[in-house]
N, C-alpha and C positions, 0 to 999 in steps of 0.2 A: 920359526914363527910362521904362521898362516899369514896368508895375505887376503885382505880383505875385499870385497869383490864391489866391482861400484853400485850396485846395486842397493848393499845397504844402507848406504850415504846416500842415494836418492831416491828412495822408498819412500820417507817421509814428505820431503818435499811434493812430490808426483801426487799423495794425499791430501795435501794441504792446500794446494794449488786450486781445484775446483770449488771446495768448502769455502775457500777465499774467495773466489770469483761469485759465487752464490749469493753470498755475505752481503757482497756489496751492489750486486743487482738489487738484491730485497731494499738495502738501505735507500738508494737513488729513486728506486720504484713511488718506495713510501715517501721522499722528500717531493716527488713530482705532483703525488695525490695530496698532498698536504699543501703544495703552493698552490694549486685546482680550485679545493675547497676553500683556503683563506680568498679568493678570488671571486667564488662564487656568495658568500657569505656576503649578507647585508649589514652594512654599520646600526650601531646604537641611533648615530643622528638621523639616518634614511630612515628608520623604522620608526620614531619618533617624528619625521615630518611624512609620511605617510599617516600617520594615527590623527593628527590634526587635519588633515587633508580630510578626513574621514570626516571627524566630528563637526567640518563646518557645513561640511555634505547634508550633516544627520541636520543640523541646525536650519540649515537651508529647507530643509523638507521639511520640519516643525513647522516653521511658519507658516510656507506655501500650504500644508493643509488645513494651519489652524487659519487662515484668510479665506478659505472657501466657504461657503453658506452649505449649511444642511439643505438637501434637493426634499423639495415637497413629494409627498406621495401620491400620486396620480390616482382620484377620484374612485375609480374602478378598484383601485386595491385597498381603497380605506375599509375596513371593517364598518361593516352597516350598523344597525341598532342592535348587537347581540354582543355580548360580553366575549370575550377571548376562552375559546375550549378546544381541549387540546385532546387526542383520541388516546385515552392510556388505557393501562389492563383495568382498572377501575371502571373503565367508561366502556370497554370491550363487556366486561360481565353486567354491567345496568343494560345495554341495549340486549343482549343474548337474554336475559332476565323478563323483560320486558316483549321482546318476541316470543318467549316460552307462554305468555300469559296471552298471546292471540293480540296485543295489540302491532296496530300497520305502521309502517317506515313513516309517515307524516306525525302520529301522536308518536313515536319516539324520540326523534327530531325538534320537534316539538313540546316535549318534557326536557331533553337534555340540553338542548337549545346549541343544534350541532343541525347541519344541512343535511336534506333525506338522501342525499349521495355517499355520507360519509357511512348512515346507517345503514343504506344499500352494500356499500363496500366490504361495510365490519361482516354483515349475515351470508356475501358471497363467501367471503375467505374462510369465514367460520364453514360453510356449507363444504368450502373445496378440500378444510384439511380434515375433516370427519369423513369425507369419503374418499380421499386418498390413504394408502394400507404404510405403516413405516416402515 
């Protein structure tokens, strides 16, 4: 009979041994990340009295704003006697229109019922993007 050499009685184990040790590092690793997080997590009831904390916040602020007065507009900025006009491409092409035919920044202004500065403004720009090259 051969004799068998100890070697191959503890080959297996010598194997085994690290794979095991591994094993169980990973498992405690993850059991320690896992107690972390339940630790760090917020309950149902915290977040739900946070959420109230909120809404009486939000309530609180309803009121205080809806208690204040609308502030008057000071004098200087109320719109004089001329109806509300606003400078659109519709109102770009009547003044451009209307300077092509020779009449001055005051009768434009004055047909579209817009201040001779905005007419001024419209005919710079126009002036500045016709002679600049794109």
């Amino acid at each position: 009979m051969t004799q068998a050499t100890p070697f191959l009685y503890w080959a297996p184990a010598v194997l085994l041994v690290p794979i095991l040790l591994a094993a169980g590092y990973l498992f405690f690793s993850l059991k320690v990340e896992l107690s972390l997080l339940s630790k760090r997590c917020v309950s149902r009831v915290e977040l739900d009295r946070r959420l109230m904390e909120v809404v009486a916040d939000l309530e609180t602020l309803r009121t205080h704003t809806a208690a204040t007065e609308p502030r008057a507009v000071p004098q200087e900025w109320a719109m004089q006697d001329r109806p509300v006009a606003s400078l659109n491409l519709n109102r770009r092409g009547q003044i451009l229109r209307l300077h092509g035919k020779g009449r001055s920044t005051a009768e434009i202004a004055a047909d579209l019922q817009i201040s001779q500065g905005e007419v001024e403004l419209m005919l710079k720009v126009y002036d500045w993007s016709a002679a600049s090259p794109l």
